[in-house]
N, C-alpha and C positions, 0 to 999 in steps of 0.2 A: 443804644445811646440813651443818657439819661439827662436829668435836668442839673441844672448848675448845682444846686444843694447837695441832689444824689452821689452826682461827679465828684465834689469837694469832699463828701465824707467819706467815699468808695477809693478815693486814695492815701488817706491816712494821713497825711501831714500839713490837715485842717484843721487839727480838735480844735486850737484856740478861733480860728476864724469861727468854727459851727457855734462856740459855746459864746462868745459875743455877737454872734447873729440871732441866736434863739435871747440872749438877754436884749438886746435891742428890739425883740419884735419883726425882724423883717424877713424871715426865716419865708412868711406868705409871701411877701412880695419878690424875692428871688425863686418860688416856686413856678410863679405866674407867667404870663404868654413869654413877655419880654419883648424882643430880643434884647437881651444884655450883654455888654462888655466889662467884664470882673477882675480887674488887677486884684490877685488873690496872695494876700501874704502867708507864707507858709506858719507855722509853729513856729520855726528857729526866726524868721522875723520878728516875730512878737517878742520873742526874747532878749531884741536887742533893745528893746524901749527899756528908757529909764526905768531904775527899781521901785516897785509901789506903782508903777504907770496904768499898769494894763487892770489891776487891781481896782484903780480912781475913777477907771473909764470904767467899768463896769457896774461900776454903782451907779455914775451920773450918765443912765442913760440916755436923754440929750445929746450930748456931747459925745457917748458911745457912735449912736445914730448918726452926727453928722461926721465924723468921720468913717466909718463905716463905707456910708454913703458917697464918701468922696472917693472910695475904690471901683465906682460903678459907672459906664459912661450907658445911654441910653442909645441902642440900637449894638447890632451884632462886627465889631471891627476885629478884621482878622490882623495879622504881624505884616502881611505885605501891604496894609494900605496903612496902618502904623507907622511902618520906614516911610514915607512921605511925607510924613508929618515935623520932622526936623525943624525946631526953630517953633514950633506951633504951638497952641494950647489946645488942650479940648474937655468940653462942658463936663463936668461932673453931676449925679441925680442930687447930689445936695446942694447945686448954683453955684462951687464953685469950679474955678479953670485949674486945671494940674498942665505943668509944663512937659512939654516930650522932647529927647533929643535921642537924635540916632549916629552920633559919631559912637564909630566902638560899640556898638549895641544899644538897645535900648533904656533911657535912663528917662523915671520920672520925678521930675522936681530936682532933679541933677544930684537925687540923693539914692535913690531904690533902682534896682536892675532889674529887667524883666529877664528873667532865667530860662524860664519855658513859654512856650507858646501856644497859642490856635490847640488849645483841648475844646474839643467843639460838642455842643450839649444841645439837647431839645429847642432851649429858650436862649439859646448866644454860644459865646467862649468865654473861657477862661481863659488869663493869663498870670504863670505865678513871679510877683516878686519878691527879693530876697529882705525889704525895708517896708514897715510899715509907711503910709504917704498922711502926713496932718496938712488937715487945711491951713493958708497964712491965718 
């Protein structure tokens, strides 16, 4: 078993998370003890952001950072204590709240699907969705 970062680039449909992870700087801090929970957008998520998007964010790293950060919840949550969460929010490492609903599967912010689940690493899990999540 590897660390969140290891995991994410050992299955190949990370690049754009790793390469806005390493330009934000926080490449260390998803290395570290954690436990972390990582709504992990795939590549083809990225894709769906508007044209020039992901291109703006990477300049204004700021603003990379705190979105970034809004894919991370602090301590390790698996999918079955997730599905409880219906109606709920929960804290994000950047202070804010991302909404979770479980009619039909898991949806954050009633926009992004969580796909896959519980890939369970060193320092937390992963979970991949298919939509980038912005903070309001």
């Amino acid at each position: 078993m590897h660390n969140i970062i290891d995991t994410a680039a050992e299955a190949g449909s990370f690049k754009t998370l790793a390469t806005a992870l390493t330009a934000a700087g926080l490449v260390d801090t998803l290395n570290g003890n954690g436990p972390f929970t990582v709504f992990a957008p795939t590549d083809d998520a990225f894709k769906k952001l508007p044209a020039g998007k992901l291109e703006s964010l990477l300049a204004d790293v700021p603003q990379l950072k705190s979105i970034l950060t809004y894919h991370v919840v602090a301590g390790k949550v698996m999918a079955a204590d997730v599905m409880g969460l219906n109606g709920k929010s929960a804290k994000t490492v950047n202070g804010s709240d991302v909404k979770i609903s479980t009619d039909g599967g898991v949806k954050l912010n009633g926009t992004s699907n969580v796909v896959k689940t519980d890939i369970e690493c060193t320092n937390g899990v992963i979970h991949v969705i298919d939509s980038v999540i912005i903070p309001a």
